[in-house]
Structure formats: C-alpha cells, structure tokens
VMD Tcl script that draws the C-alpha trace (Angstrom):
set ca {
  {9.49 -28.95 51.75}
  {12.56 -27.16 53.41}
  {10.73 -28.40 57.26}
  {10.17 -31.83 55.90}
  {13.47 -32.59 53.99}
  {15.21 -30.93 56.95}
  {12.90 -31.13 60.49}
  {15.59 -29.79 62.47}
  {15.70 -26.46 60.48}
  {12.16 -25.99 61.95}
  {13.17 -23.28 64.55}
  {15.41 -21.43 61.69}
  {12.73 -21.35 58.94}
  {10.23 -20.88 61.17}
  {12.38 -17.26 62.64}
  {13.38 -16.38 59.12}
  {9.36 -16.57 58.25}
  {9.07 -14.02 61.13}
  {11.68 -11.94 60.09}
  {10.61 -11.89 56.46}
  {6.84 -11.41 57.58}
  {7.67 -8.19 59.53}
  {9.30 -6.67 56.26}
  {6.00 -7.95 54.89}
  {3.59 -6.09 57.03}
  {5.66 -2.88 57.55}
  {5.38 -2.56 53.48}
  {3.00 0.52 52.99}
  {0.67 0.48 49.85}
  {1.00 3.06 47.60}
  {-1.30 5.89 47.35}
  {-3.02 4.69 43.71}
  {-2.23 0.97 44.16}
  {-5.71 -0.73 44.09}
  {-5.13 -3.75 46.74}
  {-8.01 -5.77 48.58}
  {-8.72 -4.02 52.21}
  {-8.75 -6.59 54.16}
  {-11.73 -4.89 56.72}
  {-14.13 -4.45 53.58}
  {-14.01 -8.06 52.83}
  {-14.24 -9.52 56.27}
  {-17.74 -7.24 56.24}
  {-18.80 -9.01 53.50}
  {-17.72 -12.27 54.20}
  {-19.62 -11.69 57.57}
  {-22.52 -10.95 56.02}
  {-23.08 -13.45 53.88}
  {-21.32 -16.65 56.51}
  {-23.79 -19.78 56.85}
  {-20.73 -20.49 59.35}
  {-21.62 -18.37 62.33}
  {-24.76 -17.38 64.99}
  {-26.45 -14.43 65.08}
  {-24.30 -13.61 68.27}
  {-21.22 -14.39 66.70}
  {-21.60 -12.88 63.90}
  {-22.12 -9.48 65.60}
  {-18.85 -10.07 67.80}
  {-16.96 -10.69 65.06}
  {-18.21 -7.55 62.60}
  {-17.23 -5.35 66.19}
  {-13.18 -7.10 66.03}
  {-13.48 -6.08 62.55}
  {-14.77 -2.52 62.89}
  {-12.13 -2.26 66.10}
  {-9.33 -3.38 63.90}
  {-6.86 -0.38 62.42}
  {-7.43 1.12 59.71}
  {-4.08 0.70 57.94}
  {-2.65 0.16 54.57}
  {0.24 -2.18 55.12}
  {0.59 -5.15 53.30}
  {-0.66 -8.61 54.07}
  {0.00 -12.01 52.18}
  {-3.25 -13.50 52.56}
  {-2.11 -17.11 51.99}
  {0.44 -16.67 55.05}
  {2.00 -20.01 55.69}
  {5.33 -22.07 54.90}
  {4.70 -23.38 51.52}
  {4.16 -19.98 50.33}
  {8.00 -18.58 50.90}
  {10.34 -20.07 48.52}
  {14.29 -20.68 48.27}
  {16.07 -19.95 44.91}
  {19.58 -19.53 45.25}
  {19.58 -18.78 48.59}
  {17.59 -16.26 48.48}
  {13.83 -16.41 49.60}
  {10.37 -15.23 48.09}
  {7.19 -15.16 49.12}
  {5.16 -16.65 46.33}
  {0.95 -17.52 45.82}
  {-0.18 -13.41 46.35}
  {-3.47 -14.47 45.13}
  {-5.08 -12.82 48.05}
  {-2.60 -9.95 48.71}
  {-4.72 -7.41 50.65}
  {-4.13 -4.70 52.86}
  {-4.71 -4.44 56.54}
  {-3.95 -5.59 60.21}
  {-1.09 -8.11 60.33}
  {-3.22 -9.94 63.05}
  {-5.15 -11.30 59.75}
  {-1.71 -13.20 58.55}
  {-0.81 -14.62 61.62}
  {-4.23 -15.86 61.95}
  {-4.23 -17.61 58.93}
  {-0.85 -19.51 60.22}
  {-2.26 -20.34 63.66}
  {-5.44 -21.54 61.94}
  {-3.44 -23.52 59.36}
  {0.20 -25.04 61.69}
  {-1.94 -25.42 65.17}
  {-6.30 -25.99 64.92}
  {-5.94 -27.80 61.34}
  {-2.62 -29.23 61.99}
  {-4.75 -33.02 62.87}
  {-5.92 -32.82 59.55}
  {-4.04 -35.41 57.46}
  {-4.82 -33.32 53.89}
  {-3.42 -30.11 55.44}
  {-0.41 -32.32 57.01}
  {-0.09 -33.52 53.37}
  {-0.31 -30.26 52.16}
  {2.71 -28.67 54.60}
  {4.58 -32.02 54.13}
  {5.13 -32.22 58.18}
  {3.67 -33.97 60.99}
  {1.36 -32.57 63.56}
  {3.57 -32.10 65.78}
  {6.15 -30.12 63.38}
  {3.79 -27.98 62.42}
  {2.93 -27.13 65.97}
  {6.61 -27.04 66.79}
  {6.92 -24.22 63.55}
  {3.82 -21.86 64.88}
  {5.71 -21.72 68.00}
  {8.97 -21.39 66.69}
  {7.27 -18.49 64.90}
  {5.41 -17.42 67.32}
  {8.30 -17.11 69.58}
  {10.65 -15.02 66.71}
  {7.46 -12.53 65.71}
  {7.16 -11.43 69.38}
  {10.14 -11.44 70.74}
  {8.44 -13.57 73.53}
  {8.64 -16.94 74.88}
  {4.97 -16.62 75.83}
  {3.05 -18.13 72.67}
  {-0.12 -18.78 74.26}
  {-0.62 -14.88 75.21}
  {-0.01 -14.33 71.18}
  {-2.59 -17.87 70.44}
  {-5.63 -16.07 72.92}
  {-4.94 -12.69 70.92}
  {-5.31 -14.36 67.44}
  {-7.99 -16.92 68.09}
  {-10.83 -14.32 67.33}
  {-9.01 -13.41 63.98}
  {-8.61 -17.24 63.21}
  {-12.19 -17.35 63.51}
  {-12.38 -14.15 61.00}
  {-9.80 -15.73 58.57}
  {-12.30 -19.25 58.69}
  {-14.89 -17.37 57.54}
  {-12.73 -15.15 55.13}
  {-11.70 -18.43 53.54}
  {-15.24 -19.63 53.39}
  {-16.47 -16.77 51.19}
  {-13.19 -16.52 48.99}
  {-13.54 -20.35 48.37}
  {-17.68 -21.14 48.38}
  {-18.41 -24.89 48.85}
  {-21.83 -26.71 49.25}
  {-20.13 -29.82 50.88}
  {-21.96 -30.19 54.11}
  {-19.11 -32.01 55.76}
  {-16.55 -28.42 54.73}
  {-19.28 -26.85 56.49}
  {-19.10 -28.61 59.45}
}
mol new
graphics top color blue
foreach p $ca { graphics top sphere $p radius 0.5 }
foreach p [lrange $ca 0 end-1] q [lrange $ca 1 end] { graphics top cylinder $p $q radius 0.2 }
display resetview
C-alpha cells in the first residue's frame, strides 16, 4: 500500500527493498536450523512440472545443478506487499516459503511478479499499483540491488530463474485449472 497511497515514494521503497534484501540474503543459516534448500525443491518441482518440454526441462535442472551451493537466506515470497512499516521501522512478513539458497531465486520471483505478470489486473490488484508502477519499482530495484543503471543486463540474467520460480510456484501451489496452466 505504501507505492499506491504514495506513487512517488516508488524509487525510495523500491531502494530500501534492495537494501533490506541484501541484509536478507547475506543472513547465513545456522548449522542445525532445518530450512527448505531451495536447489532440492526446484529438482523436484522439475520433475514433476506439466509446465515445461522435455528440452526445457533438462536446461533448467542444469541452471539448477550450476547454481551455488549456499546456505543464505531467501524470502521465498519476495515482493512489496511482503515488507511492512510499523513505527517506522520495517519487516519482512509472509516467510511461508523461507528457504535457503541463491539470491537469484528472490529476485526472480520479483521480476516474475512487478515486470512479466505486471498486465495481469489480479496481480495489479494484488500490489495495489498500475502496470506501469510496478515496472517503474523492479527497476527502481533493480537499479539500487546492482549498483547499476543497466537493468536489462540484471532482467537477461534472471529470466531463466523466473522460469525456475514459475515452476517452483506451480508445485508449491498445485492447480488443475487449465487456463493457470496455460
């Protein structure tokens, strides 16, 4: 709600998500800590996807295999409605499908989410901004996580894991509807 009551804070909330998500994925999981690796369930989401070919499922399960192994932490749900305000102070909120792994895997989720779905009208609902604010945030974001003014070098680089987080959200939410599928 912060982007829609206040459209011109865009390019702010959009760096202080970048800010807060690098504190996010420098976090280390504890030896002990039992979190979701993010690599094991993309191979079984892959495995199981009515979503992809033959061809790409077996380019996809090599991104996966080629990603780091690493135990940092990763949101899961990585997008604007999930980081809150209380007095002043933000939170990230909805760690439903906190996981560890490659950062890539957040970032893909708010490409996926603020730029491809951003013409959907339920996700537009959902984010409370227009299409073209929510574009305007990933590349306000994308701009503040780099430390680059050259978002579509970040966009080609996360593509392949937006295409890993479609499936990922697939398999964590099943659905019959042919027209989901689609």
């Amino acid at each position: 709600r912060m982007c829609a009551d206040e459209p011109s804070r865009i390019p702010e909330i959009a760096a202080m998500m970048a800010d807060l998500g690098h504190a996010l994925h420098d976090i280390v999981i504890p030896e002990g800590v039992e979190v979701t690796n993010m690599k094991e369930l993309l191979l079984k989401a892959l495995e199981s996807s009515p979503l992809v070919t033959s061809a790409q499922r077996t380019s996809l399960h090599a991104l996966v295999q080629a990603m780091p192994e690493v135990k940092t932490c990763l949101h899961g749900d990585f997008q604007p409605g999930n980081l809150i305000m209380a007095r002043e102070k933000p939170y990230w909120i909805d760690l439903g499908w906190l996981a560890q792994g490659c950062y890539k895997m957040d970032l893909a989720h708010l490409y996926k989410m603020m730029v491809v779905d951003s013409k959907i009208p339920q996700v537009q609902d959902l984010t409370h901004m227009t299409q073209e604010q929510m574009v305007a945030f990933w590349d306000a974001f994308a701009k503040a996580y780099t430390g680059s003014d050259d978002v579509e070098a970040l966009n080609r680089e996360i593509r392949p894991y937006a295409a890993l987080d479609i499936v990922r959200t697939s398999y964590l939410h099943t659905s019959t509807n042919p027209a989901f599928i689609a």
